[in-house]
C-alpha positions, 0 to 999 in steps of 0.5 A: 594678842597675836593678831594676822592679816591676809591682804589681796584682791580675792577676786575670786576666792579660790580653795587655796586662800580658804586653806591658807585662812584655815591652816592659820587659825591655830597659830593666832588669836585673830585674822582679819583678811582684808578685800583691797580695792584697786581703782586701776583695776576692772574686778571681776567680782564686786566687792560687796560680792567677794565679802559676801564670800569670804564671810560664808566661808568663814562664817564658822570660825569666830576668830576670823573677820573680814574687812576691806582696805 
């Protein structure tokens, strides 16, 4: 399986992470872009937020999951 993870804030999405996720879908079986959390920092976003936006932008592609670390 190849398998990609795409770590970062996304604090917010912008149309560049959703191409970069989009153009990947090709070269693996599986993407899991994962939401980090950083204590040190104050978001912008919730977290529940930026998931709440990642799974509606990849809602139509059923190899890409999100996660948080």
């Amino acid at each position: 399986m190849r398998l990609a993870v795409f770590p970062g804030s996304f604090d917010p999405i912008t149309n560049g992470h959703i191409d970069l996720v989009e153009r990947a879908v090709p070269l693996f079986d599986k993407i899991i872009v994962s939401v980090g959390i950083n204590n040190q920092k104050t978001a912008l976003f919730s977290l529940e937020q930026r998931m709440a936006w990642l799974k509606k932008s990849f809602e139509n592609f059923p190899t890409i999951s999100i996660d948080t670390f």
